[in-house]
GUTORTI-736341 format. One line per field, with one value per atom (N, C-alpha, C): residue number from 1; residue in three letters; atom name; x, z negated, y. Coordinates in steps of 0.05 Angstrom, whole numbers, always signed. Layout:
N
num	NUM,...
residu	ALA,...
atome	CA,...
u	X,...
w	Z,...
v	Y,...
END
This chain:
186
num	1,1,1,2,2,2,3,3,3,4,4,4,5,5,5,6,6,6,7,7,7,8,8,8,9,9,9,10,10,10,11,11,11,12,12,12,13,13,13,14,14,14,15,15,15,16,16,16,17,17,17,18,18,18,19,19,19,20,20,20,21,21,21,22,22,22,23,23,23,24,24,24,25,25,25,26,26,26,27,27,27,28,28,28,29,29,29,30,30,30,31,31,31,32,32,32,33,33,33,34,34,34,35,35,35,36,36,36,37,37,37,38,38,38,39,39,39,40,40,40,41,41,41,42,42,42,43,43,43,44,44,44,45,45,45,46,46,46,47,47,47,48,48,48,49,49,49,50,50,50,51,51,51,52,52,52,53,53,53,54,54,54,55,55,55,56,56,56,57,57,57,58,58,58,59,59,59,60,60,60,61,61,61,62,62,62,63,63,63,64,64,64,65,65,65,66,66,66,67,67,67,68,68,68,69,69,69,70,70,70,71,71,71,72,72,72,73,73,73,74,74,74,75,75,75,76,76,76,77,77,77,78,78,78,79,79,79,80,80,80,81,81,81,82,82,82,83,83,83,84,84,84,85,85,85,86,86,86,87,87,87,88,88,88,89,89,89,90,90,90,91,91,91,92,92,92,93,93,93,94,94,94,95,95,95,96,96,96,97,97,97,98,98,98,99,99,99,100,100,100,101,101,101,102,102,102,103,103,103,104,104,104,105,105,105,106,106,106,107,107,107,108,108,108,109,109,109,110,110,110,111,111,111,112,112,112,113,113,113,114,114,114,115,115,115,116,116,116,117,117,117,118,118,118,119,119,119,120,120,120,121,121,121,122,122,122,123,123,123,124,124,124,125,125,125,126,126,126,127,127,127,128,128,128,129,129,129,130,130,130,131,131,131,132,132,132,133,133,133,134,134,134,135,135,135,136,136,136,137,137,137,138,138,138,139,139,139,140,140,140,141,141,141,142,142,142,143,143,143,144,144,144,145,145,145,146,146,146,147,147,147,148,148,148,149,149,149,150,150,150,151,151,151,152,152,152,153,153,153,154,154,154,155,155,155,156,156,156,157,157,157,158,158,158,159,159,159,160,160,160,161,161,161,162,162,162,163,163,163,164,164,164,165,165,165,166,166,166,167,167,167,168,168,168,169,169,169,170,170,170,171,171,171,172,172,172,173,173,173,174,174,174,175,175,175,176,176,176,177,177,177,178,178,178,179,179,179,180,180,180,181,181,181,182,182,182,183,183,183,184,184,184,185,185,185,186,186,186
residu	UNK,UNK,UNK,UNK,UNK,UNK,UNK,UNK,UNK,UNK,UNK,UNK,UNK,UNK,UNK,UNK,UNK,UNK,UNK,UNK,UNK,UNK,UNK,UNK,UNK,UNK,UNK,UNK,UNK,UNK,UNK,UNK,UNK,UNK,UNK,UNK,UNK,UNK,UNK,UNK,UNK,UNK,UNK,UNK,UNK,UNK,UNK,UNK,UNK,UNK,UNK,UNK,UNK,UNK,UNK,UNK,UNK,UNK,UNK,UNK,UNK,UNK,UNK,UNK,UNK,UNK,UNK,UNK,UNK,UNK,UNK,UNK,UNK,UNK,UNK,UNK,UNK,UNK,UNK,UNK,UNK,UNK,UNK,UNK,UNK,UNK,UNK,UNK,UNK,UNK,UNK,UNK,UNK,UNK,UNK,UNK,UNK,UNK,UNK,UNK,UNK,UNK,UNK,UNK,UNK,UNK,UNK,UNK,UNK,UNK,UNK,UNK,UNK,UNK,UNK,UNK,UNK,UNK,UNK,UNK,UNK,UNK,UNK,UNK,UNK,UNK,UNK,UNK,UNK,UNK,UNK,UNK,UNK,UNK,UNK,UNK,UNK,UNK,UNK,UNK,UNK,UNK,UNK,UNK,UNK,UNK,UNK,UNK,UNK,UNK,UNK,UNK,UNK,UNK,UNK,UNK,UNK,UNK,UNK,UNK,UNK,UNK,UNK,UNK,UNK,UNK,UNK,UNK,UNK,UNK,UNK,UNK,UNK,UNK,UNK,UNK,UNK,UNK,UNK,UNK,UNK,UNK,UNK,UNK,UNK,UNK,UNK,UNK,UNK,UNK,UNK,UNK,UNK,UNK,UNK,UNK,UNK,UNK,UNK,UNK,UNK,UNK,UNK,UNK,UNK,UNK,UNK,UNK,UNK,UNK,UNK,UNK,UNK,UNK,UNK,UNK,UNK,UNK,UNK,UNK,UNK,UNK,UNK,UNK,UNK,UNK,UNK,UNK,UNK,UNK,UNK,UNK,UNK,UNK,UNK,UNK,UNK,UNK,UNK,UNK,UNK,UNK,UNK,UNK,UNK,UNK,UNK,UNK,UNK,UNK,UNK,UNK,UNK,UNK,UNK,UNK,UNK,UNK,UNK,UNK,UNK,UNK,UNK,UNK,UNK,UNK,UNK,UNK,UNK,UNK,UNK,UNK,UNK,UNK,UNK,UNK,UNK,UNK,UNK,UNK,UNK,UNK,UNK,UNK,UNK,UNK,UNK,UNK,UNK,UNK,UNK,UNK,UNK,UNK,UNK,UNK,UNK,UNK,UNK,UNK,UNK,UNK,UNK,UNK,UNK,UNK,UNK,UNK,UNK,UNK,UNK,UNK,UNK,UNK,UNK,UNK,UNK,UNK,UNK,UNK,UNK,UNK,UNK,UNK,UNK,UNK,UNK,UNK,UNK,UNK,UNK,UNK,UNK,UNK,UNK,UNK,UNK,UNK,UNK,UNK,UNK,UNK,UNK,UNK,UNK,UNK,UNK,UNK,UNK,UNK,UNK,UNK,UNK,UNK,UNK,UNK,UNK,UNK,UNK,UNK,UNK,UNK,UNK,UNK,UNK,UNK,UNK,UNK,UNK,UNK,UNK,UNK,UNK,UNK,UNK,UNK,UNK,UNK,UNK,UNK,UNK,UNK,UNK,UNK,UNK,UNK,UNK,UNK,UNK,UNK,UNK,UNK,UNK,UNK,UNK,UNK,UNK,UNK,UNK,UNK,UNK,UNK,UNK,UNK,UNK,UNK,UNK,UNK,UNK,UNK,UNK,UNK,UNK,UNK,UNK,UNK,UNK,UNK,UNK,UNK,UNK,UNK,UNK,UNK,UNK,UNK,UNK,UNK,UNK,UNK,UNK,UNK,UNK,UNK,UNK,UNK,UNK,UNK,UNK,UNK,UNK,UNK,UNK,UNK,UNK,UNK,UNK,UNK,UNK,UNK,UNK,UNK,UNK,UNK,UNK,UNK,UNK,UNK,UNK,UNK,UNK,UNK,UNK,UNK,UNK,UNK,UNK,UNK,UNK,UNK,UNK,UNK,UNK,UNK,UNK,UNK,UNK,UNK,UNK,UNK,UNK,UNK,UNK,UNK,UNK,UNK,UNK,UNK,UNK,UNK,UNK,UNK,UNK,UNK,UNK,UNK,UNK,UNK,UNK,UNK,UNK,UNK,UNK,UNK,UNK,UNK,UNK,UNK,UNK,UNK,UNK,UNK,UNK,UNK,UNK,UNK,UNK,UNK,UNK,UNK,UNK,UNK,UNK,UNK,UNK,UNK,UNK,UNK,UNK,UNK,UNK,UNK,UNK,UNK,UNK,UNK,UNK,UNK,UNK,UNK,UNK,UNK,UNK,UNK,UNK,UNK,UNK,UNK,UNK,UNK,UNK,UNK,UNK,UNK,UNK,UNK,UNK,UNK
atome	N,CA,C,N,CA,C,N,CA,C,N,CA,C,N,CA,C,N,CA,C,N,CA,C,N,CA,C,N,CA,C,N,CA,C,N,CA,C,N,CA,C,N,CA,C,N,CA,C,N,CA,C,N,CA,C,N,CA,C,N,CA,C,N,CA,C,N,CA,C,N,CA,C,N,CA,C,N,CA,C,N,CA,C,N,CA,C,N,CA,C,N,CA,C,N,CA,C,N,CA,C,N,CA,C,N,CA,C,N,CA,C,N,CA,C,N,CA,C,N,CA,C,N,CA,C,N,CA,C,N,CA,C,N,CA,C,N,CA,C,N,CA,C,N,CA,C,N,CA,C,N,CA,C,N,CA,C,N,CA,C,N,CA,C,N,CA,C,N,CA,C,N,CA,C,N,CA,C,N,CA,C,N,CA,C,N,CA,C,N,CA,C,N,CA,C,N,CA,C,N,CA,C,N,CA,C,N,CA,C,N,CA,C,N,CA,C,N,CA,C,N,CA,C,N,CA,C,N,CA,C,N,CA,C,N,CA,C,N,CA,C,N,CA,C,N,CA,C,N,CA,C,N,CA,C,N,CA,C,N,CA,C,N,CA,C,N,CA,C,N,CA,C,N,CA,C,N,CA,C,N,CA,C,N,CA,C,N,CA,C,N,CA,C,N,CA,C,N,CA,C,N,CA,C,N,CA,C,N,CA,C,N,CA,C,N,CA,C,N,CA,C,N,CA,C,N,CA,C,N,CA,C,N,CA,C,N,CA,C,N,CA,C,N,CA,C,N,CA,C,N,CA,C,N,CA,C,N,CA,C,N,CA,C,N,CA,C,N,CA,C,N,CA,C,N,CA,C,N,CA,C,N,CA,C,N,CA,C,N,CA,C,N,CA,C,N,CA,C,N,CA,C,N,CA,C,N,CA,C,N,CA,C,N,CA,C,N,CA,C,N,CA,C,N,CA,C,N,CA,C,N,CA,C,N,CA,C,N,CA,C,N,CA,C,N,CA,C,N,CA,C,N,CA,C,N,CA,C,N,CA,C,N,CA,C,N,CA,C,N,CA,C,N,CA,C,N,CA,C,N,CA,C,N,CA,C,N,CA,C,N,CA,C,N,CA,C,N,CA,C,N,CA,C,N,CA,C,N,CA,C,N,CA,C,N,CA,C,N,CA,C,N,CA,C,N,CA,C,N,CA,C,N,CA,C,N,CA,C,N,CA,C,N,CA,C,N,CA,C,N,CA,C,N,CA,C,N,CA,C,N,CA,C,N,CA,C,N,CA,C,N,CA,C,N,CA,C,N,CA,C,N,CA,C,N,CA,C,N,CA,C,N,CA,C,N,CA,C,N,CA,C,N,CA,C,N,CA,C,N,CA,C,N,CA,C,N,CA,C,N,CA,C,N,CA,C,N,CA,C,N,CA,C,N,CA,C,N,CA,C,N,CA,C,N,CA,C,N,CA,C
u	-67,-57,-33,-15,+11,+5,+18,+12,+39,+34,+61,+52,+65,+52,+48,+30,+34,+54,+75,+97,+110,+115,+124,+117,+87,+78,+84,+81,+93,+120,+138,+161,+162,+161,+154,+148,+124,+112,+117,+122,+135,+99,+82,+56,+56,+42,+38,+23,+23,+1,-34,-31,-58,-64,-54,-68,-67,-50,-58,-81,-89,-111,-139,-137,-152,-159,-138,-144,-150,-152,-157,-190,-196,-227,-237,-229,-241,-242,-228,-234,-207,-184,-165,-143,-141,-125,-136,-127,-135,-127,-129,-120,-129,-107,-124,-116,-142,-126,-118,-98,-85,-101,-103,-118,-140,-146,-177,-174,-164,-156,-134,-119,-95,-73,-69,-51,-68,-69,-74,-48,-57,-35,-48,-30,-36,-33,-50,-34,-8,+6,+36,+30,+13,+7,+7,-15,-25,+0,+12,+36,+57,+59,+73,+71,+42,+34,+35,+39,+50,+80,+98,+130,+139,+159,+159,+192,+199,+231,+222,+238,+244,+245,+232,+235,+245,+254,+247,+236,+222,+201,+216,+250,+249,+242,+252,+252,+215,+205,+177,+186,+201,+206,+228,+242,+262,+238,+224,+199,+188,+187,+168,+186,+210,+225,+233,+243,+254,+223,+203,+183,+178,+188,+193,+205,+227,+249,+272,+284,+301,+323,+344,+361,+377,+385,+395,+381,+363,+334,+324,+330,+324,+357,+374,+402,+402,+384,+386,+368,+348,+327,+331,+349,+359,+374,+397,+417,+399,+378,+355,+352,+349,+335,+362,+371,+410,+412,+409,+414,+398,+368,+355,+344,+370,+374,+350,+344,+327,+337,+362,+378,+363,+342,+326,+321,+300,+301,+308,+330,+351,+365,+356,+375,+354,+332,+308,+313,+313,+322,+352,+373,+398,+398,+380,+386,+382,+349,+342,+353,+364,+387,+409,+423,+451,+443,+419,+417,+414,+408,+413,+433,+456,+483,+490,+478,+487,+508,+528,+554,+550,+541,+544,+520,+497,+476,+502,+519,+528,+552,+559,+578,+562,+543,+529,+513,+507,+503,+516,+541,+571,+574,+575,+578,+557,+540,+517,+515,+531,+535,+556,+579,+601,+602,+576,+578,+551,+538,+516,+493,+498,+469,+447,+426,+409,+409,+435,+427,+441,+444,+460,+489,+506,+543,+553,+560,+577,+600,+616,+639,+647,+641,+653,+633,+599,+588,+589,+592,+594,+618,+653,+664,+661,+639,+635,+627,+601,+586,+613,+621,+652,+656,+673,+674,+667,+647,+621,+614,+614,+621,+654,+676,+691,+692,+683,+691,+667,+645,+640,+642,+673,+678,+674,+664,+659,+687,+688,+720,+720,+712,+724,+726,+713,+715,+744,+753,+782,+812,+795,+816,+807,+778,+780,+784,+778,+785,+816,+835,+861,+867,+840,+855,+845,+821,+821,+837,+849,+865,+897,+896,+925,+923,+900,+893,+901,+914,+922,+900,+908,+883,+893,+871,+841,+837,+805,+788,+778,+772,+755,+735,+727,+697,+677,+666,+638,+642,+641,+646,+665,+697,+718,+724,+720,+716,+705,+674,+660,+676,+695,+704,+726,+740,+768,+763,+734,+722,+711,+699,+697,+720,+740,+759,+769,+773,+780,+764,+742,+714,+730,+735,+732,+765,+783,+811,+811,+792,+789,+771,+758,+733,+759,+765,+789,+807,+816,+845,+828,+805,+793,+785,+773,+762,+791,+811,+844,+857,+848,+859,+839,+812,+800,+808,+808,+816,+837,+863,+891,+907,+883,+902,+920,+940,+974,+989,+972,+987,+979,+975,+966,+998
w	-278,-261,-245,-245,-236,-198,-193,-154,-136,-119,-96,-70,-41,-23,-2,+5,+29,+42,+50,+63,+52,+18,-2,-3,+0,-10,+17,+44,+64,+69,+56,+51,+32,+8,-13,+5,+19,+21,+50,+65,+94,+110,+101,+116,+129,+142,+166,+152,+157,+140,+151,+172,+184,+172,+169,+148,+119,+112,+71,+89,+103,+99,+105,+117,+116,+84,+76,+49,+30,+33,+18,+25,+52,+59,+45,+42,+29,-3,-4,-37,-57,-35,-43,-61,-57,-74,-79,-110,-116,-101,-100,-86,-99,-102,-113,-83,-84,-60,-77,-62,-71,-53,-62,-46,-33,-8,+5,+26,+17,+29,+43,+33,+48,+50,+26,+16,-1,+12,+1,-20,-45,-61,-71,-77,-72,-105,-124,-153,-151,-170,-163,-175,-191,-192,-179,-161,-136,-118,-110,-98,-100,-133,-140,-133,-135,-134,-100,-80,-56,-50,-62,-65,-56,-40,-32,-44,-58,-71,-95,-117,-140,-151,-170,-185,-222,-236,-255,-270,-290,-310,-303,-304,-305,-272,-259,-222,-220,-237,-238,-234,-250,-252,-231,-216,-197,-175,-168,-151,-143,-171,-173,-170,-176,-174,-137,-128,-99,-90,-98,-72,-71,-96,-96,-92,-80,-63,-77,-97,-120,-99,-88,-70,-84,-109,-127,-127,-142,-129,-111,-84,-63,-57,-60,-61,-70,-95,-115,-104,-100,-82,-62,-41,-17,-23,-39,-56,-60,-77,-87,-52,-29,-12,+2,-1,+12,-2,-31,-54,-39,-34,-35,+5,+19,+47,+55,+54,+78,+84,+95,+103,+118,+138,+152,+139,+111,+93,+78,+78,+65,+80,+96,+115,+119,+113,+120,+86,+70,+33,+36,+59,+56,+62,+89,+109,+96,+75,+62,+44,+35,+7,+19,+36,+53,+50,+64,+81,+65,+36,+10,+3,+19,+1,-21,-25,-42,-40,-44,-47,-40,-59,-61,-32,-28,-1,+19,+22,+49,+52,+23,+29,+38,+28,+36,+66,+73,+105,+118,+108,+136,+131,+104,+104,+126,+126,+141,+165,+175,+204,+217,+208,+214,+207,+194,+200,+215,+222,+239,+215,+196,+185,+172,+188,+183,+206,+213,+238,+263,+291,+305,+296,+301,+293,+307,+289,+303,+282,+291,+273,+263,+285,+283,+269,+273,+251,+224,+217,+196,+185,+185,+187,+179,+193,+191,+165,+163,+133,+115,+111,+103,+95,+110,+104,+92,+97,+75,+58,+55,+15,+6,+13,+9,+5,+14,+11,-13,-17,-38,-63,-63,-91,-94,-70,-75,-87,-103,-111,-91,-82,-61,-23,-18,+11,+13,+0,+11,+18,+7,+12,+29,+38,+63,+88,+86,+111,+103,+98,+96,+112,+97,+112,+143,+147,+187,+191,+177,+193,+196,+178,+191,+194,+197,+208,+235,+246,+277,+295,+316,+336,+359,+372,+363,+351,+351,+325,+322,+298,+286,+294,+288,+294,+273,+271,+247,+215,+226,+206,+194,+205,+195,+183,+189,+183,+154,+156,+135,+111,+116,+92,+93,+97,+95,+67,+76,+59,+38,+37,+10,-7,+9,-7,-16,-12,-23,-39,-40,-58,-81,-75,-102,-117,-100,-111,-128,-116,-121,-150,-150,-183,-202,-193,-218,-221,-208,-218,-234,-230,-250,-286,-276,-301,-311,-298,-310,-328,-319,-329,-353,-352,-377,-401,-401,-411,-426,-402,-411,-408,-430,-422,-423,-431,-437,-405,-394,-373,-347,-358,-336,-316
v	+38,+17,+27,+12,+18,+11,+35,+24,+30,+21,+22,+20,+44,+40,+15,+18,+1,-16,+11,-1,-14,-9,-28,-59,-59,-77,-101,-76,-102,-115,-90,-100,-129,-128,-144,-172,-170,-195,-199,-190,-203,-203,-191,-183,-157,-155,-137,-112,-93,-71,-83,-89,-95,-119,-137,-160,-150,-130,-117,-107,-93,-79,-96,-117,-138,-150,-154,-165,-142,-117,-97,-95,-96,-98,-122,-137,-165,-163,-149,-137,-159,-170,-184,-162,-143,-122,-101,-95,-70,-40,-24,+3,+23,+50,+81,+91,+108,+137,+160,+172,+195,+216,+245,+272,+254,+266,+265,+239,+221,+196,+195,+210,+214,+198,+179,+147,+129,+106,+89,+75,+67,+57,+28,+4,-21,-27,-35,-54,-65,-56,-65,-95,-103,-126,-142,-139,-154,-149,-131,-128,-155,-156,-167,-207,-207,-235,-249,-230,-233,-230,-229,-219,-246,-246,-272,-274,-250,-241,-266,-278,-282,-262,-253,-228,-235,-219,-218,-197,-198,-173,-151,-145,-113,-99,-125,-114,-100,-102,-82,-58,-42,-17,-17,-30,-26,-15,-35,-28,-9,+4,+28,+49,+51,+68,+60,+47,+53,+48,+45,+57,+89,+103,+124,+148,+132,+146,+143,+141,+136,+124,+129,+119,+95,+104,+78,+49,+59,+31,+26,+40,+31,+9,+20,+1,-26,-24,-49,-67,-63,-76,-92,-65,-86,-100,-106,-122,-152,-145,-173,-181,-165,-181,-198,-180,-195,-221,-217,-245,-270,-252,-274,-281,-280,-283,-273,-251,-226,-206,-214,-188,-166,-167,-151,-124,-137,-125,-106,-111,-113,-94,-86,-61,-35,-43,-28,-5,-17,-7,+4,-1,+15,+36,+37,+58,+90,+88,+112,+117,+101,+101,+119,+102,+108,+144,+152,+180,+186,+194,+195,+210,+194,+197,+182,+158,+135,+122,+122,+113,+81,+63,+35,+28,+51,+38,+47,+60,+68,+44,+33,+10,-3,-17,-47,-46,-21,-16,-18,-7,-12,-47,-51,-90,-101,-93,-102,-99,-76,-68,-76,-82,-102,-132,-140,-186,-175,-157,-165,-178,-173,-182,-163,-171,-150,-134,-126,-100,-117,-107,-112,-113,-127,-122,-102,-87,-60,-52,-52,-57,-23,-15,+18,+34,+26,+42,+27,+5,-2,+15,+12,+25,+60,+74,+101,+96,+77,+75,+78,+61,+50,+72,+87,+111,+136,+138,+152,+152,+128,+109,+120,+122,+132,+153,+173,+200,+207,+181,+203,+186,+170,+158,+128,+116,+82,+73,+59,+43,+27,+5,-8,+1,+22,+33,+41,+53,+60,+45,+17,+0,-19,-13,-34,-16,+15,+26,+21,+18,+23,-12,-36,-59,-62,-47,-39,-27,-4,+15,-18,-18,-37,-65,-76,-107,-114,-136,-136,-133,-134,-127,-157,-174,-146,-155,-140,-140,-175,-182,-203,-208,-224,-236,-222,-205,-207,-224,-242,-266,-265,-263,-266,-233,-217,-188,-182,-193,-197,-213,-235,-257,-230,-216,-204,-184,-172,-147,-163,-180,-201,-199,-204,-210,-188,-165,-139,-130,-137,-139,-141,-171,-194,-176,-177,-165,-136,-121,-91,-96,-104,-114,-125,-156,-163,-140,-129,-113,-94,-77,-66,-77,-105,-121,-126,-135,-134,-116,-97,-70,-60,-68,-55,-79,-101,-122,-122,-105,-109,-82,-60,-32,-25,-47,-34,-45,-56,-71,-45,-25,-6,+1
END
Protein backbone atom coordinates (compact mmCIF):
# COMPACT_ATOMS: atom_id res chain seq x y z
CA UNK A 1 0.00 0.00 0.00
CA UNK A 2 1.39 3.17 -1.13
CA UNK A 3 1.28 5.93 1.90
CA UNK A 4 1.97 9.62 2.53
CA UNK A 5 2.27 11.55 5.78
CA UNK A 6 -0.14 13.20 7.55
CA UNK A 7 0.96 16.54 6.86
CA UNK A 8 0.57 15.62 3.26
CA UNK A 9 -2.57 14.37 3.44
CA UNK A 10 -3.70 17.70 5.30
CA UNK A 11 -2.14 19.58 2.84
CA UNK A 12 -4.01 17.73 -0.05
CA UNK A 13 -7.32 18.07 1.53
CA UNK A 14 -7.53 21.42 3.37
CA UNK A 15 -8.40 19.22 6.88
CA UNK A 16 -6.90 19.73 10.01
CA UNK A 17 -4.55 16.74 11.30
CA UNK A 18 -7.07 16.49 14.26
CA UNK A 19 -10.09 15.74 12.10
CA UNK A 20 -7.58 12.92 9.77
CA UNK A 21 -7.05 11.61 13.00
CA UNK A 22 -10.67 11.50 13.81
CA UNK A 23 -11.42 9.80 10.69
CA UNK A 24 -8.49 7.47 11.13
CA UNK A 25 -10.15 6.46 14.64
CA UNK A 26 -13.33 5.79 12.82
CA UNK A 27 -11.65 3.43 10.68
CA UNK A 28 -12.33 6.21 7.65
CA UNK A 29 -8.55 5.75 6.41
CA UNK A 30 -6.19 3.32 6.06
CA UNK A 31 -2.71 3.95 7.97
CA UNK A 32 0.87 1.94 8.44
CA UNK A 33 3.12 2.96 11.40
CA UNK A 34 6.60 3.28 10.79
CA UNK A 35 9.30 2.05 14.00
CA UNK A 36 7.54 1.82 17.49
CA UNK A 37 4.75 4.21 16.56
CA UNK A 38 6.73 6.77 15.75
CA UNK A 39 4.77 8.03 12.11
CA UNK A 40 1.72 7.42 11.23
CA UNK A 41 1.39 7.06 7.27
CA UNK A 42 -2.11 7.60 5.56
CA UNK A 43 -3.19 5.36 2.00
CA UNK A 44 -2.19 7.56 -0.63
CA UNK A 45 -5.44 6.31 -1.89
CA UNK A 46 -7.61 7.49 0.62
CA UNK A 47 -5.33 10.54 0.62
CA UNK A 48 -6.16 10.90 -2.68
CA UNK A 49 -10.08 10.60 -2.45
CA UNK A 50 -9.98 13.78 -0.09
CA UNK A 51 -7.65 16.06 -2.52
CA UNK A 52 -9.61 18.83 -3.09
CA UNK A 53 -6.52 19.59 -6.11
CA UNK A 54 -7.79 18.23 -9.72
CA UNK A 55 -5.35 15.72 -10.16
CA UNK A 56 -4.32 13.59 -12.90
CA UNK A 57 -3.00 9.58 -12.77
CA UNK A 58 0.70 10.64 -12.96
CA UNK A 59 0.34 13.61 -10.08
CA UNK A 60 0.33 10.07 -7.86
CA UNK A 61 3.92 9.80 -8.11
CA UNK A 62 4.40 13.70 -7.90
CA UNK A 63 2.82 13.13 -4.41
CA UNK A 64 4.80 10.62 -3.31
CA UNK A 65 7.81 12.05 -4.33
CA UNK A 66 7.37 15.77 -2.77
CA UNK A 67 5.95 14.18 0.41
CA UNK A 68 9.32 12.89 0.41
CA UNK A 69 11.31 15.66 0.30
CA UNK A 70 12.22 15.66 -3.48
CA UNK A 71 12.46 19.64 -3.75
CA UNK A 72 11.60 19.37 -7.51
CA UNK A 73 8.19 17.81 -6.58
CA UNK A 74 7.67 19.69 -3.87
CA UNK A 75 7.94 22.84 -6.66
CA UNK A 76 5.61 21.05 -9.01
CA UNK A 77 3.01 20.47 -6.50
CA UNK A 78 2.91 23.92 -5.28
CA UNK A 79 2.67 25.05 -9.05
CA UNK A 80 -0.80 22.47 -9.21
CA UNK A 81 -1.90 24.45 -6.01
CA UNK A 82 -1.09 28.00 -7.63
CA UNK A 83 -2.95 26.53 -11.00
CA UNK A 84 -5.60 25.51 -9.04
CA UNK A 85 -5.95 29.07 -6.79
CA UNK A 86 -4.49 27.81 -3.29
CA UNK A 87 -1.87 29.94 -3.23
CA UNK A 88 -1.50 29.32 0.71
CA UNK A 89 -0.55 26.15 -0.20
CA UNK A 90 1.14 26.77 -2.51
CA UNK A 91 3.80 28.67 -0.52
CA UNK A 92 3.85 26.13 2.21
CA UNK A 93 5.50 23.36 -0.96
CA UNK A 94 7.96 26.47 -2.04
CA UNK A 95 9.40 27.32 0.98
CA UNK A 96 11.13 23.55 1.52
CA UNK A 97 11.83 23.36 -2.01
CA UNK A 98 13.29 27.06 -2.10
CA UNK A 99 15.73 25.95 1.16
CA UNK A 100 16.61 23.19 -1.07
CA UNK A 101 18.20 25.28 -3.40
CA UNK A 102 15.65 24.73 -6.15
CA UNK A 103 16.13 27.15 -8.71
CA UNK A 104 12.46 27.27 -10.30
CA UNK A 105 10.89 26.94 -6.00
CA UNK A 106 13.12 30.09 -5.22
CA UNK A 107 11.60 31.83 -8.43
CA UNK A 108 7.96 31.09 -7.70
CA UNK A 109 8.54 32.15 -3.91
CA UNK A 110 9.98 35.51 -4.75
CA UNK A 111 6.74 35.63 -7.45
CA UNK A 112 4.77 34.94 -4.49
CA UNK A 113 6.40 37.28 -2.16
CA UNK A 114 6.18 40.29 -4.35
CA UNK A 115 2.00 40.11 -5.61
CA UNK A 116 1.45 39.02 -2.00
CA UNK A 117 -0.07 35.77 -2.84
CA UNK A 118 0.14 33.24 -0.59
CA UNK A 119 2.54 35.12 1.72
CA UNK A 120 2.39 38.69 2.96
CA UNK A 121 3.72 41.24 -0.08
CA UNK A 122 7.18 41.98 0.35
CA UNK A 123 8.75 43.06 -2.56
CA UNK A 124 12.40 42.93 -1.29
CA UNK A 125 12.26 39.33 -0.09
CA UNK A 126 10.65 38.19 -3.06
CA UNK A 127 13.37 40.01 -4.99
CA UNK A 128 16.17 38.17 -2.67
CA UNK A 129 14.26 34.85 -3.78
CA UNK A 130 14.62 36.41 -7.28
CA UNK A 131 17.82 36.46 -6.83
CA UNK A 132 18.70 33.14 -5.61
CA UNK A 133 17.07 31.63 -8.51
CA UNK A 134 19.58 33.53 -10.44
CA UNK A 135 22.62 32.76 -9.18
CA UNK A 136 21.91 29.30 -9.37
CA UNK A 137 20.91 29.35 -13.20
CA UNK A 138 17.01 30.16 -13.39
CA UNK A 139 16.67 31.56 -17.19
CA UNK A 140 14.24 34.03 -16.35
CA UNK A 141 15.59 35.64 -12.76
CA UNK A 142 18.17 37.63 -14.26
CA UNK A 143 16.20 39.57 -16.30
CA UNK A 144 13.64 40.51 -13.96
CA UNK A 145 16.24 41.53 -11.34
CA UNK A 146 17.79 43.72 -14.18
CA UNK A 147 13.88 45.06 -14.83
CA UNK A 148 13.70 46.17 -10.77
CA UNK A 149 17.08 47.24 -10.94
CA UNK A 150 15.97 49.89 -13.66
CA UNK A 151 12.07 50.24 -13.31
CA UNK A 152 11.06 53.94 -12.16
CA UNK A 153 10.38 54.50 -8.68
CA UNK A 154 8.51 54.19 -6.80
CA UNK A 155 7.87 50.99 -6.51
CA UNK A 156 4.50 49.33 -8.04
CA UNK A 157 1.77 48.02 -6.59
CA UNK A 158 2.04 44.03 -6.07
CA UNK A 159 -0.26 43.64 -8.79
CA UNK A 160 1.27 45.72 -11.34
CA UNK A 161 4.83 44.30 -10.35
CA UNK A 162 3.48 40.82 -10.59
CA UNK A 163 1.88 41.66 -14.50
CA UNK A 164 5.59 43.28 -15.35
CA UNK A 165 7.35 39.75 -14.35
CA UNK A 166 4.62 37.93 -16.32
CA UNK A 167 5.56 39.56 -18.94
CA UNK A 168 9.31 38.89 -18.89
CA UNK A 169 8.09 35.41 -18.23
CA UNK A 170 6.17 35.20 -21.29
CA UNK A 171 9.16 37.27 -23.50
CA UNK A 172 12.10 35.25 -21.93
CA UNK A 173 10.16 31.49 -22.91
CA UNK A 174 9.28 32.84 -26.65
CA UNK A 175 12.69 34.13 -27.49
CA UNK A 176 13.91 30.70 -26.30
CA UNK A 177 10.98 28.59 -28.16
CA UNK A 178 12.16 31.24 -31.13
CA UNK A 179 15.47 30.33 -31.18
CA UNK A 180 15.09 26.49 -30.91
CA UNK A 181 12.58 26.71 -33.76
CA UNK A 182 14.74 29.14 -35.79
CA UNK A 183 18.49 28.19 -35.19
CA UNK A 184 19.96 30.14 -37.89
CA UNK A 185 18.27 33.25 -36.60
CA UNK A 186 20.61 32.95 -33.49
Amino acid sequence: MDCISLNTVSSLSGLSKRTLWRRVADGLLRTQTLGAGERTLVALDDALALSRLRLEPDDRELIREADAGIAEAQCDLALLFLAQNLPEEAVRWLEPAAQQNCPEAMHWLGRCHIAGTGAPADEKAGMEWIARAASRGHATAPRMIQYHETRPLPPRDPAALEAALDAIDREVVLRALNETAHPAHR
